[in-house]
GUTI-439557 format. One record per residue (C-alpha): x, y, z; chain; residue number from 1. Coordinates in Angstrom, 2 decimals. Example, Ala and Ser with C-alpha at 12.3 -4.5 7.8 and 13.67 -1.06 7.14 Angstrom:
BEGIN
       c1       c2       c3  mol  seq
    12.30    -4.50     7.80    A    1
    13.67    -1.06     7.14    A    2
This chain:
BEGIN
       c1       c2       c3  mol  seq
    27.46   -13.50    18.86    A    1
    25.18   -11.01    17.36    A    2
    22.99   -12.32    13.94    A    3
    23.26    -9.73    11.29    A    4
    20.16   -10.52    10.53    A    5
    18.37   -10.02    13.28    A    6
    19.11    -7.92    16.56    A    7
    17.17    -8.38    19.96    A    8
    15.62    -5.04    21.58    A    9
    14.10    -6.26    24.76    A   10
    12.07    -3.73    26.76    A   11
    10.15    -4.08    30.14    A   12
     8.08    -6.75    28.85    A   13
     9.13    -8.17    25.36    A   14
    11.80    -8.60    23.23    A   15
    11.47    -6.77    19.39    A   16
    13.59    -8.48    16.63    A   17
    14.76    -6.17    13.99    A   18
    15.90    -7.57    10.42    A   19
    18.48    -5.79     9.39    A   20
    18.74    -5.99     5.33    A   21
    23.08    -6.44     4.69    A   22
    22.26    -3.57     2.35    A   23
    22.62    -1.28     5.51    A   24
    26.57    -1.25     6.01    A   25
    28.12    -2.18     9.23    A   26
    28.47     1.42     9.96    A   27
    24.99     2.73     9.24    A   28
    23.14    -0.21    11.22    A   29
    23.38     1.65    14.66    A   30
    21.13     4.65    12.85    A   31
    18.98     1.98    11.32    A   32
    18.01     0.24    14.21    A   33
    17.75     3.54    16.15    A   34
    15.27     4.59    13.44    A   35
    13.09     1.65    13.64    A   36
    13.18     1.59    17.04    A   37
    11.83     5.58    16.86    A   38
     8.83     4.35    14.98    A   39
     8.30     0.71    15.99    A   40
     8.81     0.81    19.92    A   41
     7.59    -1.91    21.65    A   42
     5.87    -4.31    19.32    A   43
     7.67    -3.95    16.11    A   44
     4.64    -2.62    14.39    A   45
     4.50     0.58    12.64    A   46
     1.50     3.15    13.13    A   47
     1.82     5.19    10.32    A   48
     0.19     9.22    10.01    A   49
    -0.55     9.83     6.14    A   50
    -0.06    13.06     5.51    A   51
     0.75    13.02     1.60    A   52
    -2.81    13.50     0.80    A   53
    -2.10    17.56     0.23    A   54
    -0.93    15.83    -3.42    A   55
    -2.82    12.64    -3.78    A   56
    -6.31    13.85    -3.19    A   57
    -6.19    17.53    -3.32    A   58
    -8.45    19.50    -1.12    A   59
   -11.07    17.07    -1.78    A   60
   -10.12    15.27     1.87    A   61
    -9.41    18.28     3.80    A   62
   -12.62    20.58     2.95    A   63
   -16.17    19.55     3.10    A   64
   -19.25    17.51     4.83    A   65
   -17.91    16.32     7.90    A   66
   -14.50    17.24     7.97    A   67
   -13.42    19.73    10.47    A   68
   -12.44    23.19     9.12    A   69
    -9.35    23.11    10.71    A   70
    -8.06    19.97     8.26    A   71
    -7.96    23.09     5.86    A   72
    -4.76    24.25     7.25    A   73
    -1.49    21.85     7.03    A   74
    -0.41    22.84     9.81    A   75
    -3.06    20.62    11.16    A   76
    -1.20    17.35    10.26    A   77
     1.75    18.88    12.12    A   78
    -0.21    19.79    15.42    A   79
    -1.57    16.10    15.24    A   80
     1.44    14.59    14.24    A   81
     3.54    16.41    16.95    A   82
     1.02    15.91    19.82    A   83
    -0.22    12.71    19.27    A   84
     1.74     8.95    19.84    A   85
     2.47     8.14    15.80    A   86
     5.77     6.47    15.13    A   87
     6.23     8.18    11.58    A   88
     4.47    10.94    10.05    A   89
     4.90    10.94     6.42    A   90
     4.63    13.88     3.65    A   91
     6.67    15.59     0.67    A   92
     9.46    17.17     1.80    A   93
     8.51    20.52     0.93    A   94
     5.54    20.55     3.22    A   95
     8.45    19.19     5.73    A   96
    10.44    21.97     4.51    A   97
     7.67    24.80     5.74    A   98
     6.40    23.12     8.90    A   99
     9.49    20.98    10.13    A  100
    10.85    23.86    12.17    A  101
     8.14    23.82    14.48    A  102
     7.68    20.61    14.99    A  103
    10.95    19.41    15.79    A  104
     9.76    16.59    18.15    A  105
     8.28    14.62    15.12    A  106
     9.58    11.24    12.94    A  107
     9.56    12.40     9.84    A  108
     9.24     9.84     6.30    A  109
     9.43    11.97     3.03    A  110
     7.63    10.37     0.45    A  111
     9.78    10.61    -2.81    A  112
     6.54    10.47    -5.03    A  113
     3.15    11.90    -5.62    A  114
     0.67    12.27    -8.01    A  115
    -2.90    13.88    -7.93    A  116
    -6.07    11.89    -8.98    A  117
    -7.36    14.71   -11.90    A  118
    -6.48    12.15   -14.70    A  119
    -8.53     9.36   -13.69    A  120
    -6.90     5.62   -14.69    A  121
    -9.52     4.84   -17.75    A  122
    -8.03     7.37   -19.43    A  123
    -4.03     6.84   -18.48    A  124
    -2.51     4.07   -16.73    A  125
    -0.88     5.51   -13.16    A  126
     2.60     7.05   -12.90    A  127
     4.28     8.71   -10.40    A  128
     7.67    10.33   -10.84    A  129
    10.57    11.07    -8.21    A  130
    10.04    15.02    -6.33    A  131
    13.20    14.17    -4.80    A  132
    16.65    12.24    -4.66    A  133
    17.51    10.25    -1.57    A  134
    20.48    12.16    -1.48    A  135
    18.43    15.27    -1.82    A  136
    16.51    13.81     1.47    A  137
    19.86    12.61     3.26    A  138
    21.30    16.70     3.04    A  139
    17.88    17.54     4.18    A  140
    18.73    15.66     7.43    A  141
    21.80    17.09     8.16    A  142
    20.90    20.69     7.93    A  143
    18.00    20.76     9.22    A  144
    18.40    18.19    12.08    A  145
    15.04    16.87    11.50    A  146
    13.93    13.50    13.12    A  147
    13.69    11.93     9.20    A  148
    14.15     8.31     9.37    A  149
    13.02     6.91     6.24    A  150
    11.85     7.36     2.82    A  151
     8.73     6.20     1.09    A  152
     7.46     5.53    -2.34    A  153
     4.14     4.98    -4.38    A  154
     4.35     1.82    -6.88    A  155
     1.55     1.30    -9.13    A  156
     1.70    -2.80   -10.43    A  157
    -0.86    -3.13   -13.36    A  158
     0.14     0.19   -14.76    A  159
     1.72     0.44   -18.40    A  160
     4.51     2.43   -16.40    A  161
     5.38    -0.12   -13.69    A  162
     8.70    -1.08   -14.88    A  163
    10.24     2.30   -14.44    A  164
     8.61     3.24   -11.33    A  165
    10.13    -0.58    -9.82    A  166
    13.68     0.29   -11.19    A  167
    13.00     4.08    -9.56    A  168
    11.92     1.99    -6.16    A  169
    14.45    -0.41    -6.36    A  170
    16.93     2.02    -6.31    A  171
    15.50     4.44    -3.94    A  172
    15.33     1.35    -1.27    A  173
    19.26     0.13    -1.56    A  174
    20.45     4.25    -1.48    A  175
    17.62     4.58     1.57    A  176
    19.75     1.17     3.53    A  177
    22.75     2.55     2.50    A  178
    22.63     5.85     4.58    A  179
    20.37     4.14     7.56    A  180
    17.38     5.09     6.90    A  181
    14.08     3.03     6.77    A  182
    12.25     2.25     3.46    A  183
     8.14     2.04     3.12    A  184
     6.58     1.21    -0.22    A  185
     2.83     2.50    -0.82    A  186
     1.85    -0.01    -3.37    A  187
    -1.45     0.22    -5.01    A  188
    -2.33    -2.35    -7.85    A  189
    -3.88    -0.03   -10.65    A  190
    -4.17     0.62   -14.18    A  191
    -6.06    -0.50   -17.01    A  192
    -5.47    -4.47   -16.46    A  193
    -6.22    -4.60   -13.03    A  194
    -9.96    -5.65   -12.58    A  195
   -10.60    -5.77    -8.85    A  196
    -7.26    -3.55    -7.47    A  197
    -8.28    -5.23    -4.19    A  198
    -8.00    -9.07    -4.65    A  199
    -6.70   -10.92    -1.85    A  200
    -3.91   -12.82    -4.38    A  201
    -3.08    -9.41    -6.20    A  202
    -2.48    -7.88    -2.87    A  203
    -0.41   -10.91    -1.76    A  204
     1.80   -10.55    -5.12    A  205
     2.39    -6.71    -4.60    A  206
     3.39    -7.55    -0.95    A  207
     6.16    -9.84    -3.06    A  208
     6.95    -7.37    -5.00    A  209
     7.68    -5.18    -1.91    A  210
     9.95    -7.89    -0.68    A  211
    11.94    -8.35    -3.54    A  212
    12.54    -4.79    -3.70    A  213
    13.80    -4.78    -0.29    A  214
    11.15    -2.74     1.29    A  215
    10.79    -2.79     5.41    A  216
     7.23    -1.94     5.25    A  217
     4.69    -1.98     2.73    A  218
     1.28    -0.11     2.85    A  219
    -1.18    -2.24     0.60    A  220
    -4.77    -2.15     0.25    A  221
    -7.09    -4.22     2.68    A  222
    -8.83    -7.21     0.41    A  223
   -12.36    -7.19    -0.38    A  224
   -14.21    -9.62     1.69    A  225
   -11.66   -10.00     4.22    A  226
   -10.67   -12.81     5.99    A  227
    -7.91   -13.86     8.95    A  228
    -6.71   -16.49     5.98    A  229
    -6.44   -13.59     3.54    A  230
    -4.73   -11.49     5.68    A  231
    -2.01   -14.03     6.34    A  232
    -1.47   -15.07     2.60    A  233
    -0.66   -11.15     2.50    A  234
     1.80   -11.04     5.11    A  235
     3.60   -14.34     4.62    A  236
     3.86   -13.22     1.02    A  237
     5.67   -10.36     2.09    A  238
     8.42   -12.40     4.19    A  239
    10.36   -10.02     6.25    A  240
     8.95    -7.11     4.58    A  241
     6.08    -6.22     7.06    A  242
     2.67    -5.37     5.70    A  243
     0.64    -2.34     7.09    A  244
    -3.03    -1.40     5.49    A  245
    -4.62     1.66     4.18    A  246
    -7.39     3.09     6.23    A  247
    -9.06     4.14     3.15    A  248
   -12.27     6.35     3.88    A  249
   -12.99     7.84     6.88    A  250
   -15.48     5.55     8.59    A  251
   -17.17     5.26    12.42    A  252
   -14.44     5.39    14.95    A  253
   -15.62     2.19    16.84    A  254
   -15.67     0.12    13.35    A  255
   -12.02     0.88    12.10    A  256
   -10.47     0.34    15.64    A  257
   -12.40    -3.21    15.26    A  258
   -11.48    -3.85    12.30    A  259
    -7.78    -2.74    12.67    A  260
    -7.83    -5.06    15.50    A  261
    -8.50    -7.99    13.32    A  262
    -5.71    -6.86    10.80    A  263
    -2.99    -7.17    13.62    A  264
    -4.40   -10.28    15.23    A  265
    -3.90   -12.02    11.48    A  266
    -0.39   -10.70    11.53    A  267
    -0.56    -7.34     9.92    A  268
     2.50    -4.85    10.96    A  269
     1.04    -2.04    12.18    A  270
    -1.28     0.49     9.90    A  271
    -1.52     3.88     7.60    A  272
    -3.70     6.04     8.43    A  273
    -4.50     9.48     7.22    A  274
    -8.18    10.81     6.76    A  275
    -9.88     8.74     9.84    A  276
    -7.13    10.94    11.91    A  277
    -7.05    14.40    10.19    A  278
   -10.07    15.04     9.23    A  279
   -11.44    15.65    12.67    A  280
   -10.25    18.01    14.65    A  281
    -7.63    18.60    16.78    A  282
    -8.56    16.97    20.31    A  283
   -10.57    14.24    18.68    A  284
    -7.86    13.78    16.22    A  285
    -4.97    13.28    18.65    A  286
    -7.55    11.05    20.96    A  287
    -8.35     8.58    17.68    A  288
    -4.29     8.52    16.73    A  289
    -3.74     7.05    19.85    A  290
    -6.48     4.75    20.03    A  291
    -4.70     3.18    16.99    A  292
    -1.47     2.98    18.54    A  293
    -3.37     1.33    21.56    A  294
    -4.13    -1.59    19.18    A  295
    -0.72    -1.12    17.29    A  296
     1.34    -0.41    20.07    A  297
     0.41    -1.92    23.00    A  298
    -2.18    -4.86    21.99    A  299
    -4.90    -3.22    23.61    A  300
    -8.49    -4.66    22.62    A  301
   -10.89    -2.92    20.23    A  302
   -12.96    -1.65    23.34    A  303
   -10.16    -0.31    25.35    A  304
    -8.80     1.61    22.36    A  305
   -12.19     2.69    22.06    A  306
   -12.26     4.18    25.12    A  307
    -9.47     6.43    24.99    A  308
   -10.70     7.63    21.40    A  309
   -13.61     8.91    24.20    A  310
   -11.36    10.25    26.63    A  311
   -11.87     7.44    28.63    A  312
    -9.20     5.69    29.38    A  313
    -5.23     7.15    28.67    A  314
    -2.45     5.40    26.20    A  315
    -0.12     3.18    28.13    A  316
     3.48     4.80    28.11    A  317
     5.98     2.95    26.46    A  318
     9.68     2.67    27.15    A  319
    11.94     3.83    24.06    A  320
């Protein structure tokens, strides 16, 4: 007899489990397994291509010293996103709206929220508010048969403006379940009363919060001073809600593959990565995006995912 809760998806040489929140009704749960099994083949774990940044950061991470003039373009994040092995590729849904068409062959996750960085948090606590509906996002799918199998949202705990941007979550998440479709909270703890936005215990209550707002993945910052026993307070905090982390800044290829090695190996489930992709260019970029799903994906070492980052060595295929 089938669990509700959890469904086995065995393929050549594991089985996946897939929780599968009773918010998704009985009718919905084929397309919400079908989407999770788009973007987590294999192990479960979600690799994750940022590509919300076009708001968040302005131009600031797509022109200057060592980023490749073609990150200038969006259309870059498409061509990466649509050549590479991600499992989602996230943005607004208007940059969706003027790219999607071309890049049919993508997993799509429109982020519902964004805010740029120009007022910076000493002088006003975060907020982010709604660009669109998830029934805005749900017509979206139909008409333009897009591959868009979940939502996401930006939370900031610690800002004066948390309550309404929980309630705006909360409900984003159950309508999200409701029609299928996968749910991933960015949560970032900021705002006047946070201190150190990347304490080990903060980050272990926001992955709580995730959890009890139903959440299937949450993208949190990686704590300071890092540990395997931080790392796991994080996850198990978060339950069934798995925890992915932030790439942050771009840094040497060699050291984030490490270091997202370490992340999965304490339990992490999967990662989000934007700039340490797009900001090279386009053969390097593709090469590095599946060096990450490598580690992600297929459990490869830090080394092996290393090499096909050089060209090296190619991405094992995998069989959803």
């Amino acid at each position: 007899m089938e669990n509700i809760q959890h469904r086995a998806i065995m393929d050549k040489n594991k089985i996946m489990k897939i929780n599968i929140p009773i918010s998704v009704p009985s009718h919905y749960k084929a397309d919400y397994i079908k989407h999770y099994k788009k973007v987590a083949p294999r192990s479960g774990r979600l690799m994750l291509f940022a590509g919300d940044q076009k708001i968040e950061h302005l131009n600031s991470d797509f022109h200057g010293k060592g980023i490749a003039s073609a990150d200038g373009n969006p259309e870059h994040l498409f061509r990466i996103a649509s050549q590479a092995q991600v499992g989602v590729f996230a943005a607004q849904l208007g940059l969706i709206a003027n790219y999607g068409a071309d890049y049919k062959n993508v997993n799509y996750l429109v982020k519902l929220n964004s805010k740029t960085d120009i007022i910076p948090t000493a002088k006003r606590d975060p907020q982010s508010a709604l660009l669109n509906t998830v029934e805005q996002v749900v017509e979206f799918k139909k008409h333009s048969k897009l591959k868009i199998v979940g939502i996401g949202f930006t939370l900031y705990p610690g800002s004066a403006f948390e309550a309404e941007m929980m309630a705006q979550a909360s409900q984003a998440i159950y309508q999200a379940h409701s029609q299928g479709l996968l749910a991933v909270l960015w949560i970032y703890l900021r705002g006047q009363s946070i201190k150190n936005p990347k304490d080990a215990q903060l980050l272990a209550g926001a992955a709580g919060i995730a959890s009890a707002l139903g959440a299937d993945f949450v993208k949190l910052n990686y704590p300071d001073e890092a540990t395997p026993a931080k790392v796991q307070a994080i996850v198990q905090a978060g339950g069934r809600t798995k925890v992915i982390f932030s790439g942050g800044e771009a840094v040497e290829a060699k050291k984030f593959l490490k270091i997202l090695s370490e992340q999965i190996k304490a339990g992490a489930g999967g990662s989000a990565t934007g700039r340490n992709v797009h900001q090279k260019d386009l053969a390097e970029a593709i090469r590095m995006a599946n060096a990450i799903t490598a580690i992600v994906r297929h459990d490869l070492s830090p080394d092996q995912a290393y090499q096909i980052y050089q060209g090296k060595r190619k991405l094992p295929r995998f069989f959803f």
